[in-house]
N, C-alpha and C positions, 0 to 999 in steps of 0.2 A: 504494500500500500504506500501510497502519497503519506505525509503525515497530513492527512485533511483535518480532524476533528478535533477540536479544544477538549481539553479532559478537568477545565475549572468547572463544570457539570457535577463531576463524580460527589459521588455521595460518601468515598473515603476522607477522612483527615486529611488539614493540606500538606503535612510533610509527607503523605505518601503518595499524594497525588504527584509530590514532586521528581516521586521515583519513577512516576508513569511519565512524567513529562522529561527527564532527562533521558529516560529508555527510547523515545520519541528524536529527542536531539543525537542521542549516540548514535540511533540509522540514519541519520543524516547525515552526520560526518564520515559515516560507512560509505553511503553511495559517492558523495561529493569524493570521498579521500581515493577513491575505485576510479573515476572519472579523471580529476586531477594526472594521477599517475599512468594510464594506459590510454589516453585522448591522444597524447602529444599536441595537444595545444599550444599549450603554454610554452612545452619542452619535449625533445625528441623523448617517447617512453624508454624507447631501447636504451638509453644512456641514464635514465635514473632506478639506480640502485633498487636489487629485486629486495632488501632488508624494506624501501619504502613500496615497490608498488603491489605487495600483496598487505598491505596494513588495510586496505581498503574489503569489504566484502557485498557490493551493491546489490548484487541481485537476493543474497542473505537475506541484507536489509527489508528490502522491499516485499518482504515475508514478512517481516516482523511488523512492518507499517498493516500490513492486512489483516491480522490478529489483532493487534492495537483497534484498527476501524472496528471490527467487529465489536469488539469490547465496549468501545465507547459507545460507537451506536444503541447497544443490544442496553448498555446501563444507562443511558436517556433518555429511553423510550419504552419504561417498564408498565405504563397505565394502560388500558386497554383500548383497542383500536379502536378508532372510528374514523368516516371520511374529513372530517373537520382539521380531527389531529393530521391525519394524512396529510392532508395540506399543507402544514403549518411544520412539518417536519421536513416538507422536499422545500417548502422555501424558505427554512435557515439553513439546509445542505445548498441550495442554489447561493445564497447570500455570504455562506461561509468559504463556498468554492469558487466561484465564478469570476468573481470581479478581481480577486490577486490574479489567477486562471490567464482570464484574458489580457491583461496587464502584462503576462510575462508572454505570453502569444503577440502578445505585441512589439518587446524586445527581441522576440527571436526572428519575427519576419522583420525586421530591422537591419537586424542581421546577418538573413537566410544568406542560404547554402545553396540557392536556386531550383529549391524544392516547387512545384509545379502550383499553381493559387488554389487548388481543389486539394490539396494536403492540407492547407494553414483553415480551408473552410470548412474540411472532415474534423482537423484539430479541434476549429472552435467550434464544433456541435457534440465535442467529447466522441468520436467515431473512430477515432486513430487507433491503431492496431500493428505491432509488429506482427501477427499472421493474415493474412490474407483471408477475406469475405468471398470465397468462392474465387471468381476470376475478378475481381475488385483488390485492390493492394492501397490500403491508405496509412501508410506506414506513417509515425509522428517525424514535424521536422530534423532534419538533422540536425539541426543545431540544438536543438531541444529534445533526444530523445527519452529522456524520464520520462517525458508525457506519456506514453504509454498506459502507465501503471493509473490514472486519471479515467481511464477507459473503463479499466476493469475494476474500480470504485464506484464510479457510475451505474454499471450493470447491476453489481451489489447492492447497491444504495436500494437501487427498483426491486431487487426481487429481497430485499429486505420488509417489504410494504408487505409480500406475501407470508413470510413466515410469522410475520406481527401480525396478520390478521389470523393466519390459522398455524398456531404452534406446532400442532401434530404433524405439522407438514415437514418440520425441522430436519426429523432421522430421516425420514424418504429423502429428502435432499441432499443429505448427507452421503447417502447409499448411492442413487441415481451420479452424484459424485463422483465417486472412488470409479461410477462403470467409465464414466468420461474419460478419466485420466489415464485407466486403461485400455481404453479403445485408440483414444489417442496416440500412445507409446507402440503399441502391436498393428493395427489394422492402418496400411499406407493410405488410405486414400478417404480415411477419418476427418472430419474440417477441424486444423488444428487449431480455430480460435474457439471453438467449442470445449475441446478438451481445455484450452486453458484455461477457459471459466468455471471448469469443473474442478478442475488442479486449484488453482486459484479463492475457489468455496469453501474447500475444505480449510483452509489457513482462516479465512473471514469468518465461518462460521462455526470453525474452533471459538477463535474470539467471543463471539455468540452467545457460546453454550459457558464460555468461562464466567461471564456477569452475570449469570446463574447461579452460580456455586458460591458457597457461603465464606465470609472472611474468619480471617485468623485475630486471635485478640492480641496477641503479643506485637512488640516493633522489631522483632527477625523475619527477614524474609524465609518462606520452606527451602527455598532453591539456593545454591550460589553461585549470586548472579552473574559473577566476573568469571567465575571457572563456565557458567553459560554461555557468557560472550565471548572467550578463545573456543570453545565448544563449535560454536556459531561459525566463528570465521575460518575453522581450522575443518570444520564438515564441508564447507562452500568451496575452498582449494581443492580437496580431494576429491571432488565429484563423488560424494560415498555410495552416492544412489544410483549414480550411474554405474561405476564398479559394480554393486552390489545386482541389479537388473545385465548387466553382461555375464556377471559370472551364473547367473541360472539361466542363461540362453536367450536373453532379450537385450540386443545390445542397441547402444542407440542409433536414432534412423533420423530421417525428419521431422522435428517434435517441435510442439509448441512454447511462447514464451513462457508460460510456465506450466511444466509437466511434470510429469510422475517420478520421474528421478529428483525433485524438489523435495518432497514427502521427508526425504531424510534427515530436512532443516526443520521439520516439527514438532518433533519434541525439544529441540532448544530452543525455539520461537515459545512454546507452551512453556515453560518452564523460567524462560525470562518475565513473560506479562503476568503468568503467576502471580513468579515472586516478586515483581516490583508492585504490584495489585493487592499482595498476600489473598490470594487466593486459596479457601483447602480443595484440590481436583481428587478425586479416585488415581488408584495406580499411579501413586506419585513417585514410588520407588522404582516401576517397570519402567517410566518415562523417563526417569533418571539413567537406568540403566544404559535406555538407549541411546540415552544423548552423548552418555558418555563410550557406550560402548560401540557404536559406527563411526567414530572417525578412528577410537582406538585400533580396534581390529583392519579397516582400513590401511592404516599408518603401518601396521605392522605384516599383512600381506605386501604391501608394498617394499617396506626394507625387506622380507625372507625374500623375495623374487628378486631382490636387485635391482626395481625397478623407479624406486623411490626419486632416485637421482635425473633422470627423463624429463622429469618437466620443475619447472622452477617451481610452481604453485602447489605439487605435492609437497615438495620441500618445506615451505611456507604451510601449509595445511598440518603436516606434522609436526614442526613447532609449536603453531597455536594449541594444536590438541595434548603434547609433551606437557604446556603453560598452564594446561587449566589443572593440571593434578594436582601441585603445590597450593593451591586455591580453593582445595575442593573442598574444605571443613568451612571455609570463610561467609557466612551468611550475610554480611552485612549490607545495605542496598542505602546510606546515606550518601558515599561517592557518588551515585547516579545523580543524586540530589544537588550535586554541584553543574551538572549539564543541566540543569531544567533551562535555564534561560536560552541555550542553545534550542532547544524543543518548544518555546511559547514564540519559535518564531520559524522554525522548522517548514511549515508547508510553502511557507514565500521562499525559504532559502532553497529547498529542493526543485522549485520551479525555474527562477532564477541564476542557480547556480552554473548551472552549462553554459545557455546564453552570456550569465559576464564573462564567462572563457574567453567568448568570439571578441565581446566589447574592450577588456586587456588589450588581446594579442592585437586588434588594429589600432589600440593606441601606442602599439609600438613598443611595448613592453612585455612581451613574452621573451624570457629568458634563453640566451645562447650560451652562458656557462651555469655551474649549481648553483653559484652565488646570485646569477640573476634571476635565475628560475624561483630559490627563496622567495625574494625580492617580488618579482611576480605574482606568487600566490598568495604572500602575504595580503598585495593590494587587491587581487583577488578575492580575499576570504575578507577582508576588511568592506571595500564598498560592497561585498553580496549582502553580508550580515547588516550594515545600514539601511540598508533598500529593504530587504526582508522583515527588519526591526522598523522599519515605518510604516511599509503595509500592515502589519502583523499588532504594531501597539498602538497607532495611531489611527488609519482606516478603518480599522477593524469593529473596533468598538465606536465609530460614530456610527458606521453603518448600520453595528447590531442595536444600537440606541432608536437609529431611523428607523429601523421595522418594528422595536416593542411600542413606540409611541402610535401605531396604526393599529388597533384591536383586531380591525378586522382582517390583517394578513395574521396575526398571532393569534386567531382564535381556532381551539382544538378542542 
């Protein structure tokens, strides 16, 4: 997911809302630090140090953002339906999305990359898709492409309206789920944006089922969170899912953006929003197990084969996962708490971020040695986080000010 959703809603305490909100800001600097270092924007990627460019883990991230959606979603909207509230739900997600949205759709055709005017018009009706609509291809600009993941929030958003009107509909959707993501991965000629919304659900509607589940009274989190976060990024380098679907005879083919070899980033995505949530889930120890034990075992087929050394991003993958063992007693989830402010500005910056790439480097300052490339990013991450911090603290709340003072758009 985007980080779309404010989580000052939550009905937790606000120091642990702050856990939610800096868990928010940490996939942010995931995507953005994944971008930065393998774009070559700024700086040729081949020449910046493989120590910096696996620190990033975006598409991870963008897991964790779609459990988060769910979460929030599913806990703000616990009254019971009616078409009133319906309405008054899709237009503070329009009010909360839209207008940063197309502001940043605005930067990047500015900027474009001579992407065709029926891309930036599929963009702005939220259509964009890195898989293909049949014989239709409206992939998000190049210059922007996180937009993507704005799609398949969208989707969610709507078929959120269904499971809020009839719950019971939850596990069938769950199930009809899992058939997508496998028909996707096995049968060629499956439409793979279909599977990815299916792949895709199941993360969102984890989230879902988590704002369900009852809190913990204590200030330790169940999980630890930071041995969860090398967990996370050290699953995402070793492709664990995919390994793990090759070696029982399904290896990968043409698959969609997000697909069933994903699955493997679930239970650390579960297991972060938990614990930064304090959530009590069922099978907290199975999940555990697993989080910890598919990049382990991973890691460790990889060095018995000799195979470990092949690609830089195993390498990278078994570190992260080496990282989280030393971590693994360590509950404690107030560090996260120092990212919040990074996360209350999160969905401008994830928008945003790419496009100041382009806006940088034609100002002439994308870096030709380390020291410029620094230099660069810093001013990079310095005016994104301005722009982001003024959409986000200033726009934001006059807007939401302008629609509670109209009853009749806030009445549910």
């Amino acid at each position: 997911m985007t980080p779309t959703a404010s989580l000052r809603p939550s009905v937790s305490p606000a120091s642990h809302d702050r856990w939610l909100e800096g868990l928010r800001g940490l996939a942010a600097l995931l995507v953005a630090t994944e971008h930065l270092s393998f774009m070559g924007i700024l700086y040729p990627s081949e020449r910046i140090s493989p120590w910096i460019r696996f620190l990033g883990a975006g598409h991870a991230a963008v897991l964790v953002f779609f459990v988060l959606s769910g979460y929030v979603i599913s806990l703000t909207n616990q009254v019971v339906f009616s078409a009133g509230r319906a309405r008054a739900y899709l237009g503070r997600r329009a009010l909360r999305l839209l207008p940063i949205y197309w502001l940043a759709l605005a930067l990047t055709l500015c900027v474009g990359l001579g992407d065709p005017l029926k891309i930036y018009v599929a963009t702005a009706l939220m259509l964009q898709n890195q898989n293909s609509y049949g014989s239709w291809l409206l992939y998000p600009p190049r210059a922007n492409a996180p937009m993507w993941s704005l799609h398949y929030e969208m989707v969610y958003y709507l078929l959120f309206l269904v499971i809020w009107r009839r719950e019971q509909w939850f596990r069938p959707s769950m199930l009809v789920a899992i058939a997508l993501s496998i028909a996707g991965w096995i049968l060629p000629d499956f439409p793979r944006f279909i599977a990815g919304y299916g792949c895709g659900w199941l993360f969102w509607g984890t989230g879902w089922w988590l704002a369900r589940q009852p809190k913990m009274s204590d200030t330790i989190s169940p999980t630890p969170l930071l041995a969860c976060v090398f967990l996370l990024i050290g699953t995402h380098h070793l492709g664990c899912g995919g390994i793990f679907l090759s070696r029982i005879g399904l290896p990968q083919k043409d698959i969609s953006t997000v697909n069933l070899s994903n699955l493997a980033s679930l239970p650390c995505c579960l297991l972060l929003v938990s614990g930064a949530a304090r959530r009590v889930i069922p099978f907290r120890r199975l999940i555990t197990w697993l989080a910890f034990g598919l990049p382990i075992i991973t890691s460790l087929l990889l060095i018995v084969t000799g195979r470990v050394g092949e690609m830089p991003q195993w390498v990278a993958g078994t570190i992260f996962t080496a990282m989280a063992l030393p971590v693994a007693a360590w509950r404690s989830g107030h560090w996260l708490g120092w990212l919040a402010p990074m996360g209350s500005i999160s969905y401008a910056f994830y928008l945003f971020h790419m496009p100041m790439f382009w806006v940088v480097r034609r100002l002439g300052l994308a870096g030709d040695t380390p020291l410029r490339f620094a230099g660069a990013a810093l001013i990079w991450f310095s005016l994104t986080a301005i722009i982001a911090a003024v959409l986000e603290l200033w726009l934001q709340p006059r807007l939401r000010r302008w629609w509670q003072a109209r009853p009749i758009l806030t009445a549910g």
